[in-house]
N, C-alpha and C positions, 0 to 999 in steps of 0.2 A: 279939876281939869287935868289936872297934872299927875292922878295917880290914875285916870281914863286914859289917857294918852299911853302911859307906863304899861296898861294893862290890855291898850290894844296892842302895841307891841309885842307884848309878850306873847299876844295867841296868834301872832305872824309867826314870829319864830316855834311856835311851839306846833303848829301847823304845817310849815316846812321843812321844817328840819331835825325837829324831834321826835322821838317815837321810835324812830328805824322802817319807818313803814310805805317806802318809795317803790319804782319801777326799775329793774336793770335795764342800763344802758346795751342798747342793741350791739353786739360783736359777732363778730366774723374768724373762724378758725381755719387753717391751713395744713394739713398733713405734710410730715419729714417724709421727703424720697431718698433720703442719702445717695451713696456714689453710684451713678450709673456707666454701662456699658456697654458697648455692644463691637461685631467684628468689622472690620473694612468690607466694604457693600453688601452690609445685613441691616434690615430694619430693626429698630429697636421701638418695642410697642411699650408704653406704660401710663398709669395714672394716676391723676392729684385729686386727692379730694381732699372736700371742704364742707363747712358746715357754720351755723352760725346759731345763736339762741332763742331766736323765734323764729315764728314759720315765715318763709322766704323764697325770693327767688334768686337762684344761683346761675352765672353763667360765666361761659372762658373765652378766652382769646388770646391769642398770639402776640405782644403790645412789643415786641423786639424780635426779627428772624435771626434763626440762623446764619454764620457767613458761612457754614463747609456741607451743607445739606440743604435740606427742604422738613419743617414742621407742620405737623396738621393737630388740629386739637377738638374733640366733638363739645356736645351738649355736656353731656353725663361728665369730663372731666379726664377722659382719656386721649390718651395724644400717640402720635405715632413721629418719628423721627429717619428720617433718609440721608444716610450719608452720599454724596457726590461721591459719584465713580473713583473707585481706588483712591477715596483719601482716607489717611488714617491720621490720630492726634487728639486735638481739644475742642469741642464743638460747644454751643450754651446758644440757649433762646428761653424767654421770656414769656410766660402765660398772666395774664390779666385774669384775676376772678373778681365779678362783680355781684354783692350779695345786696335785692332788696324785698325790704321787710313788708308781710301782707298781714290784712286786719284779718278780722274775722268775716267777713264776706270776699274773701281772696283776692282783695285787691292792694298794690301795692302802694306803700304809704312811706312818707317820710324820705331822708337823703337815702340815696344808695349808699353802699359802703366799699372801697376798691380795695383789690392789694393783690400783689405782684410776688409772683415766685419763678427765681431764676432754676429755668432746667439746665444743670453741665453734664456734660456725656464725655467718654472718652473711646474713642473709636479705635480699638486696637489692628495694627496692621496684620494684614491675610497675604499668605504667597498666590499671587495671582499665575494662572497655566499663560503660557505663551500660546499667542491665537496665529495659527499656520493654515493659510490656504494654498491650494493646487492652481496654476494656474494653469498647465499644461490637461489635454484633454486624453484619457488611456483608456475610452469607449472601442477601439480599433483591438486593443490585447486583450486575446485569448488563448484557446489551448493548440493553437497553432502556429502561437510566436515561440521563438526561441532568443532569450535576451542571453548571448553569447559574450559581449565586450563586458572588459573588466568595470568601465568606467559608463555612468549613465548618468545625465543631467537632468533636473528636474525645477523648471519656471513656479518660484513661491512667491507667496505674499510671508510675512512674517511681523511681531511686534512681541510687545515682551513689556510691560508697564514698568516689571521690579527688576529687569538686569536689563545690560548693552546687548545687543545680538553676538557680539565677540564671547559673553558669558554661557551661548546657548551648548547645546550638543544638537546633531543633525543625526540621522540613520534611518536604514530600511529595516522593518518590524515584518520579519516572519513569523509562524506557529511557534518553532524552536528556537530560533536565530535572530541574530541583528547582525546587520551591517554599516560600516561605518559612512558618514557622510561629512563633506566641507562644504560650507555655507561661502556663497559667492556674491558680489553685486556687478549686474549688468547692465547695459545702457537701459534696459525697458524693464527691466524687474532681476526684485535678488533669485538665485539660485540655489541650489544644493547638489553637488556630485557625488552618488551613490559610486563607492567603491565593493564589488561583488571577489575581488580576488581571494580575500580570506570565507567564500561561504562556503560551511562544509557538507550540508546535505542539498544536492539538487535536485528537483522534479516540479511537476505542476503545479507551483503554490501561490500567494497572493501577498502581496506585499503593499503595506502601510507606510507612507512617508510621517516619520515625527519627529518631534522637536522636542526637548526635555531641560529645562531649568536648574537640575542636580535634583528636584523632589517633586514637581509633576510634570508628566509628558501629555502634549497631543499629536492626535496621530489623526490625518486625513488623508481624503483617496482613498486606492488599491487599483494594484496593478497585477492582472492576472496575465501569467505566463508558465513557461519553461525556464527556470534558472541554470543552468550550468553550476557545476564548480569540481575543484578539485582538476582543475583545465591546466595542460602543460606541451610543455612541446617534445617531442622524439623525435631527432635524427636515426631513419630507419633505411638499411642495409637495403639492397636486394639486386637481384639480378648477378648474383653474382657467378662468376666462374666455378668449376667442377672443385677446385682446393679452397673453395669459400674466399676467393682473393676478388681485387679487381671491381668491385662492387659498383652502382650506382646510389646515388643517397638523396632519399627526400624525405623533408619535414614536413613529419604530419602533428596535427593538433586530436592529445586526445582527454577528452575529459568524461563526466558524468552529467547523463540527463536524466539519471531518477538513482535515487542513492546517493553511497559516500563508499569510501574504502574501511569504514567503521562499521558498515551498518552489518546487522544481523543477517541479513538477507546475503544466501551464498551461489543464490543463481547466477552467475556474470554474464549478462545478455549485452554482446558485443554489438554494433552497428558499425560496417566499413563502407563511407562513399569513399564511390569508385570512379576514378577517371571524370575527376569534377574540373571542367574548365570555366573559368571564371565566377563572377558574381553571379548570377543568372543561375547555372546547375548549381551551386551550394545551397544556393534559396529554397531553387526546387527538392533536394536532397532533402534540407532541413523543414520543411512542410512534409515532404511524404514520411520522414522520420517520425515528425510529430503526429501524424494523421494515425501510422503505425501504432506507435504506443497509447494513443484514446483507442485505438479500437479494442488493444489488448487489454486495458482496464478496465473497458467496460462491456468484456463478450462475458458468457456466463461459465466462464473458468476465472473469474477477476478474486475469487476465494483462495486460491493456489498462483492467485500474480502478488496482490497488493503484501508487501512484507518480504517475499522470498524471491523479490527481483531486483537487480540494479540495472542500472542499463546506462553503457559507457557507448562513445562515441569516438571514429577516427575518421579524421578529413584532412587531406592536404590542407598547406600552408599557404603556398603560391597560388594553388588552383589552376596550374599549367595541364592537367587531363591526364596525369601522369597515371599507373595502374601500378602500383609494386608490385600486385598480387595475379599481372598478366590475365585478367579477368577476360576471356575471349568465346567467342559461339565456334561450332562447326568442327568439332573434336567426334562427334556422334552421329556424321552424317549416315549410318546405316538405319539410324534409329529415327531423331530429326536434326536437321542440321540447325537447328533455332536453340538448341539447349544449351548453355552456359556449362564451358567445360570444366565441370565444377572435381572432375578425379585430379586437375593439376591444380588445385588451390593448395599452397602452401601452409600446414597447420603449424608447423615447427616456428613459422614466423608469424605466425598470427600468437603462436604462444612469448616469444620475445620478447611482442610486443609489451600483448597483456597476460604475462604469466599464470593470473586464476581465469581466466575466461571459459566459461562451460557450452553456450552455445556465439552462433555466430552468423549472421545476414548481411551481406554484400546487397549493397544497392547501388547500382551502377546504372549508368547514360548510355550504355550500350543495350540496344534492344535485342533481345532473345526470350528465352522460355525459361519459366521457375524452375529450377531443381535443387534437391536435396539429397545430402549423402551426409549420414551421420550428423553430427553436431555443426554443420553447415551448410548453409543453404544460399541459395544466390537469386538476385530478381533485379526488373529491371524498375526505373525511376518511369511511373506514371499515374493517371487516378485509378486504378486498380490494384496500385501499389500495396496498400495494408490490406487488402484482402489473402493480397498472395502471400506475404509474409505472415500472417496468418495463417496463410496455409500451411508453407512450408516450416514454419515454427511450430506445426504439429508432427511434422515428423521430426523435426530435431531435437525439440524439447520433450514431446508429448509419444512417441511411442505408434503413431498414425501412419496407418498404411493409407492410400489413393482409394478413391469410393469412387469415382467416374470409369466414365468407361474410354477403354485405351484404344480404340477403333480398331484394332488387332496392329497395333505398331509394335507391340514387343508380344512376345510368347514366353509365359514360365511353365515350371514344374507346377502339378498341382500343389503341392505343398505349401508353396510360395503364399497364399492366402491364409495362411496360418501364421506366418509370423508378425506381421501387423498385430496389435491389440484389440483394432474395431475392424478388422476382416476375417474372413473364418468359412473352411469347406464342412463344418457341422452342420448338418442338416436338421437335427434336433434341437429343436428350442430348452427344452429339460436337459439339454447336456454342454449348446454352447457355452462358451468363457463369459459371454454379460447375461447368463441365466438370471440372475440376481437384478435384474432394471426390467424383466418383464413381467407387465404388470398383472395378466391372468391369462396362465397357459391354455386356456381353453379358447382365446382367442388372441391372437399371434400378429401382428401385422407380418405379413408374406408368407405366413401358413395357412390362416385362416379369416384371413378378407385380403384383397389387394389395393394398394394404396397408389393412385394416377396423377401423373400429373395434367390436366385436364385445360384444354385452351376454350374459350366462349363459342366457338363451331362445332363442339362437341367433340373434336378430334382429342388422340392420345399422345401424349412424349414416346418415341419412338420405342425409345427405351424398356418402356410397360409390356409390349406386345398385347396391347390390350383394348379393345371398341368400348365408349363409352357406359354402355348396359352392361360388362362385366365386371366393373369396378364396383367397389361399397366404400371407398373413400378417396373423396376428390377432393386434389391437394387446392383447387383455385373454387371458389364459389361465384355466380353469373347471378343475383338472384332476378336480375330485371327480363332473363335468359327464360322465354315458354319452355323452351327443347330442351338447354342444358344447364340447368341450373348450379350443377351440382353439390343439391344439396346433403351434408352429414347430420347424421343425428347428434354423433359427437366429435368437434371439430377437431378434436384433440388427436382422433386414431390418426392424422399425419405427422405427428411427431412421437411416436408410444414408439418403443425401442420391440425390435421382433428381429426379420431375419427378411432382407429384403435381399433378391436375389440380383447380381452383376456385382462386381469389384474391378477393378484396373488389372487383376491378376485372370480374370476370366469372367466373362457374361454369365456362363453356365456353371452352376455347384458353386458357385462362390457366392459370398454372402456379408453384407454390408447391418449393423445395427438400427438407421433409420433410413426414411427415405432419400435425407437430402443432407449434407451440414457441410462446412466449407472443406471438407478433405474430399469432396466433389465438385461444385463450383458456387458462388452467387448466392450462397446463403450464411450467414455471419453468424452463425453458431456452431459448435464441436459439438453437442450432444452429450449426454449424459455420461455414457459410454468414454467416448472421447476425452469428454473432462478428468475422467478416472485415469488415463497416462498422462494426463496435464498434471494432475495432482501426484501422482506419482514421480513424475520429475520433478519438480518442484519438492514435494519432500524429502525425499531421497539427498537432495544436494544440499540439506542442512546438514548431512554428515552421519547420519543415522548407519551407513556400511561404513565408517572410519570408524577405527576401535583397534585397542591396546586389549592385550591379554598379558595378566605380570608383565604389564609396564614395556611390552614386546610388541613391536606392531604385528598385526594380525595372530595366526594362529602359531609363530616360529616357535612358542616356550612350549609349546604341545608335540614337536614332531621328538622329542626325546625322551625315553621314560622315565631317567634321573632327574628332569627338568620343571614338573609341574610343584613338586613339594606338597603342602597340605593345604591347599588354600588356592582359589582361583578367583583371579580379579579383571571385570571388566570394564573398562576406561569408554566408552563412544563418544566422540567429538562431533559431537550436535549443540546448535541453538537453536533454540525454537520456541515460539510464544504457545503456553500453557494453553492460551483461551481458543487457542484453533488445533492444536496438537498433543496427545496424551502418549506418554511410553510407561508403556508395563512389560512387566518379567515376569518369567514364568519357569518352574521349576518340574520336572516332568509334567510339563502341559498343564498344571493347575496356576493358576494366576499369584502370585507375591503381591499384593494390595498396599502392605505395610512402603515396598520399593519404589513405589509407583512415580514418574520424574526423577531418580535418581539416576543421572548418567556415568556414576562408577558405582559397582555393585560386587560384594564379595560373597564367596561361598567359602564354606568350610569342607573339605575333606568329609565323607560320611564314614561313620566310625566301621559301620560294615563292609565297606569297599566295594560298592555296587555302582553300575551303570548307571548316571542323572544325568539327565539330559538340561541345560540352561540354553533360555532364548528370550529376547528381546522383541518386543513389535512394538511400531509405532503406528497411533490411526487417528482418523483425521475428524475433529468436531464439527466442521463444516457442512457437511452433507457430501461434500464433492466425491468421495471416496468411500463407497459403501458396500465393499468386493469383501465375502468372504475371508479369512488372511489366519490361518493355523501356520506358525513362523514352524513348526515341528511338520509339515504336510509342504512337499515340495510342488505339488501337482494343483492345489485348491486353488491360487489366484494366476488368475488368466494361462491356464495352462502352461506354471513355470515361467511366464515368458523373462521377468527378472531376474530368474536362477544363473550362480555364477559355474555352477556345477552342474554337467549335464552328461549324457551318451547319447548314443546315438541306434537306431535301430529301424532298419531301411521298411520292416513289414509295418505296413498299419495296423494289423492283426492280432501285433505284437505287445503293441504298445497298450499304457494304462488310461492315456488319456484318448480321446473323440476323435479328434481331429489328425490329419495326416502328416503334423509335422514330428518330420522323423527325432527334432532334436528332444530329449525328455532330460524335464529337468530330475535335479537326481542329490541324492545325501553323499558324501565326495567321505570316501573309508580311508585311515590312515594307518598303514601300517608300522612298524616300528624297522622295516628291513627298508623303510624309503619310498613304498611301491603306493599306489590307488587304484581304489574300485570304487565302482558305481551301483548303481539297486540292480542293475540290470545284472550281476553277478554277486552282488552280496545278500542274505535275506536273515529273517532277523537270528536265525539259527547259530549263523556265523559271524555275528557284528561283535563278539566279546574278545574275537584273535586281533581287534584294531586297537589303535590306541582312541581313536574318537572318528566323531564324526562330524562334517562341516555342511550347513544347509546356509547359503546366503545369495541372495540379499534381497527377499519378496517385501519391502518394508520392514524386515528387522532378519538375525539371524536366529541358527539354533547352533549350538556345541551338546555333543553327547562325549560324556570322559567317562570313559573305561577306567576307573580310578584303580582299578585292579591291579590296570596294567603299567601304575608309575607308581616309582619308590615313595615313600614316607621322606622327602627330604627336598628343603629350598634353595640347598646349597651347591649342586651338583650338576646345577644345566649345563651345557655346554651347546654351542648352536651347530645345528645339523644345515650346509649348505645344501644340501641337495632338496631344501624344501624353502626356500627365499621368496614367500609370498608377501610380499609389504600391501597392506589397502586402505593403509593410512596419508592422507591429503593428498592423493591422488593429481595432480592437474595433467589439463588436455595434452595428446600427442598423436603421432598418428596410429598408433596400438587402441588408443582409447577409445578416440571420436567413431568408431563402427558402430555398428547396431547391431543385433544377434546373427542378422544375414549381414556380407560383404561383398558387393558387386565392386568387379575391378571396371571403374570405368576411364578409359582409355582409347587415343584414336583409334587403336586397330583393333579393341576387343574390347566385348562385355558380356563380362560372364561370372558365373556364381565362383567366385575363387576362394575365400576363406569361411570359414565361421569363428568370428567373434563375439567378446561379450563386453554392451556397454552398460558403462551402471554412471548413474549422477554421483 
């Protein structure tokens, strides 16, 4: 019994626990996440997994939240983590994995099995933008405001998570520019006062209010205006007594409404109100100002504006209606007495003022009639205001004779239609000066169809002398019109450049490029034609006729024969953007390619000592300017009209060019005894008794040097007074501001008095 008992025992134990031949105990494993992280309010995505050694089911749960965010945790064992708005630090939460064990018909059997894995995160800190809203509404600013005061207030909201608002920075965000800002608090919300005093470029631009941290800014809004700057004040002289004493003095305000005193642009486009009383006319002044300048940015000469304009302004201070400049009607009562007597505008004080100022528009509260004389022009404050100044900024700026017709108030020579740019007594379309813009001589607008302007009765503009059935282009189309529809084939022959007959100089022989553009009335385009003296002034005044010869201004180291030495250097005092404007040299008439953009250029002496002729032209990539232009051919672009050198020769018979005007431009012969001649007496037989020769200024010049006729030596000039032509930086006077014609006009006369010559 006692060794049964022994021996059941033994196959207990021998049964359970001998052998080595049992089941593993069910376990459950947990993946290492080690250090996690993530930035101040970024999600941080990541996942645990786990596993266990029989087949099982696995699930998670969150068994402890976060305290500085929000966790979420799927099936699968992935979890996502959200830190609470702008905190950064030490975050941890808790996932529960619970693993249980399935048989072999996938059901689950036995205890579940838990275990817990802490997740710690560290949320590292982010510089948050400071969040700025507009509370103020700038739906009302457009291109017809003008923000004039130094000082501008702007209603914010403001907040800032990681600094005090005293840490901020405040300013206005132009294209170029910032302006500075102080941040304020008011009874109803904080502020920001934009200060504009230090802004140095002003014109139509758009300005973003923003706030900046030291490392990121935001910028909300936009405020669309005119900025000023560069605004000052001048106590200005006038009225004064015959010995310049005794004087009257008012302060006017003058600043920049498109530009700076840096900018490249050398046109100086002046604006003087005139006789502005009170708030009220300044207002009105500064709309029709602004109304002016959108129109000239956006007429189709805005190629030859945008870049080579500034455009400054002068207005009383007081606004007491004061006139320094005696701006008055009824000087012209012969002619009409509504014209602005613009022969006693004081240029000498206009120059004072603003020393580089090239053209100049008075707009004044006195009502009378546009006019224009030279590089000033005067009109009065109303809604037709920027048409007129339009208008008359074609003859100031642009070179534009009158297309309308003069109802016979004045009477000229024939001639007088010839020195305009877009007027002209050529009758030949193959021969006038804008030959080159028509588009096929076999059909001509005003040679060979006639262009009407047509009203829905069928009737004609007086003007035509023309019944409806003799027209083949009608300028208005009726189509709902049985009678008079008038319909074109191609709508376009009303604006094609030909030879339409009236000008302001004469109904008859005289002759206009198209039918209509505003150097007539009511229609807001210059034309093709037109645009060609737009772009030419506008060129011209980036400096293209300023130029140093050996370091001399103009041609002075030339009028000596000991003087030139072996080497001749040309300096010209231009800026200008490459992508709109190209200057090339040219060495007897063949192009220098290697030179091309080089605004000082040397030659060498030719060892043979022969006549070379050096010249410079600059021309335009824009399209606006596509005349012709030999700088060696004084006669090819618009018949001379830019030549500084000219004669004179009464026969039209005579002359080489078409048309009747007597003045021809001309190559200007220098001799060595002091004297000059013109082509009209010099021919090429005898050009080698000169020392040279001068062609300027059609868009670039020419020099022809007789190197023959000057020593081998750089040391020996000495300057000859009797030839003191400086044409270097020229600014306005009253010599200058003329145009090739000079009407004196004056109460008691007007009449053809001088010939001058004006160059940008």
């Amino acid at each position: 019994m006692k060794n049964k008992l022994y021996l059941t025992l033994c196959l207990i134990f021998i049964s359970g626990c001998g052998g080595g031949g049992g089941a593993a105990a069910f376990a459950l494993l947990i993946g290492e996440l080690g250090n996690l992280s993530t930035n101040e309010d970024t999600t941080l995505n990541g996942n645990l997994s786990a596993s266990t050694n029989y087949n099982s089911e696995i699930s998670y749960t969150i068994s402890s939240s976060p305290s500085n965010g929000q966790a979420l945790v799927s099936t699968n064992g992935s979890f996502e983590y959200v830190p609470n708005q702008d905190y950064f630090g030490s975050d941890s939460f808790v996932i529960r994995v619970t693993a249980t064990r399935k048989d072999s018909n996938n059901n689950t059997v036995g205890t579940p099995i838990n275990k817990t894995q802490s997740i710690n995160i560290t949320i590292n800190p982010v510089n948050d933008a400071p969040v700025l809203t507009l509370l103020d509404e700038f739906t009302d600013f457009n291109n017809t405001n003008i923000i004039f005061d130094d000082l501008m207030n702007v209603n914010i909201s403001v907040s800032d998570v990681d600094n005090s608002i005293n840490e901020l920075d405040f300013y206005g965000k132009f294209d170029t520019e910032t302006v500075n800002g102080t941040h304020g608090s008011g009874v109803n919300s904080d502020y920001v006062t934009i200060d504009f005093s230090n802004l140095n470029n002003a014109g139509l631009q758009t300005m973003s209010m923003c706030v900046s941290d030291g490392a990121i800014e935001t910028c909300a809004g936009s405020i669309e205006s005119y900025f000023v700057s560069n605004k000052q004040i001048q106590t200005v002289d006038y009225n004064c007594d015959d010995s310049g004493e005794n004087c009257s003095q008012s302060n006017q305000h003058l600043y920049y409404l498109v530009g700076s005193p840096d900018s490249s642009a050398r046109t100086n486009y002046i604006f003087i109100g005139d006789q502005l009383t009170g708030a009220e006319d300044r207002d009105e002044f500064r709309l029709r100002l602004a109304e002016s300048v959108n129109l000239l940015v956006e007429t189709d000469a805005v190629d030859v504006v945008n870049g080579y304009f500034n455009i400054i302004v002068l207005e009383e201070v007081d606004l007491s209606g004061v006139s320094i400049f005696d701006i008055a009607i009824g000087c012209y009562s012969d002619w009409d007495p509504n014209i602005y007597c613009i022969g006693e505008v004081d240029r000498g004080l206009i120059t004072e003022i603003m020393p580089t100022w090239t053209v100049a528009s008075f707009l004044t509260t006195i009502s009378g009639r546009g006019v224009a004389q030279g590089s000033v022009n005067i009109q009065g404050l109303s809604s037709r205001t920027r048409e007129v100044v339009m208008h008359e900024l074609g003859h100031s700026h642009g070179f534009m004779g009158d297309e309308y017709d003069s109802g016979g108030e004045r009477t000229f020579p024939d001639y007088y239609a010839d020195f305009p740019m877009n007027t002209t007594t050529v009758q030949d379309p193959q021969l006038v000066k804008w030959s080159h813009h028509i588009d096929d001589m076999s059909y001509v607008p005003g040679v060979d169809y006639d262009v009407c302007y047509n009203y829905s009765d069928g009737s004609i503009y007086y003007r035509d002398e023309l019944t409806y059935e003799e027209c083949e282009c009608y300028y208005n189309q009726y189509p709902d019109s049985e009678d008079y529809p008038g319909t074109n084939e191609d709508d376009s022959c009303k604006t094609k450049i030909g030879l339409l007959e009236g000008t302001y100089y004469g109904e008859i022989e005289t002759y206009r490029p198209r039918w209509i553009s505003v150097m007539w009335c009511c229609f807001l385009e210059y034309g093709k034609v037109n645009v060609e003296g737009f772009a030419v002034g506008s060129i011209m005044n980036q400096g293209f006729s300023n130029y140093k010869i050996n370091s001399e201004n103009g041609p002075n180291v030339l009028t000596n024969p000991s003087g030139l030495g072996d080497v001749i250097t040309f300096e010209i005092d231009a800026v200008y953007d490459q992508t709109k404007l190209v200057l090339k040299w040219l060495v007897d008439g063949v192009e220098q390619s290697s030179l091309e953009n080089n605004t000082t250029v040397s030659f060498e002496r030719p060892t043979d000592n022969r006549s070379v002729s050096y010249s410079w032209v600059v021309e335009d990539l824009t399209g606006s300017l596509i005349a012709p232009n030999d700088p060696n051919d004084p006669l090819d672009f618009y018949e001379s009209y830019w030549e500084r050198n000219y004669y004179y020769q009464s026969d039209p018979n005579l002359t080489p060019i078409a048309s009747l005007n007597p003045y021809v431009g001309s190559w200007e012969w220098y001799s060595s005894s002091g004297s000059y001649n013109y082509d009209d007496t010099v021919d090429i037989s005898d050009q080698d008794q000169y020392l040279y020769g001068e062609l300027c200024c059609s868009m670039g010049a020419s020099y022809k040097i007789n190197w023959f006729n000057y020593q081998s030596s750089s040391t020996s000039y000495s300057e000859n007074p009797s030839k003191n032509q400086s044409i270097v930086n020229k600014t306005p006077s009253e010599e200058r501001i003329e145009k090739i014609f000079n009407l004196t006009l004056s109460p008691s006369s007007i009449s053809n008095a001088t010939i001058e010559n004006d160059y940008p």
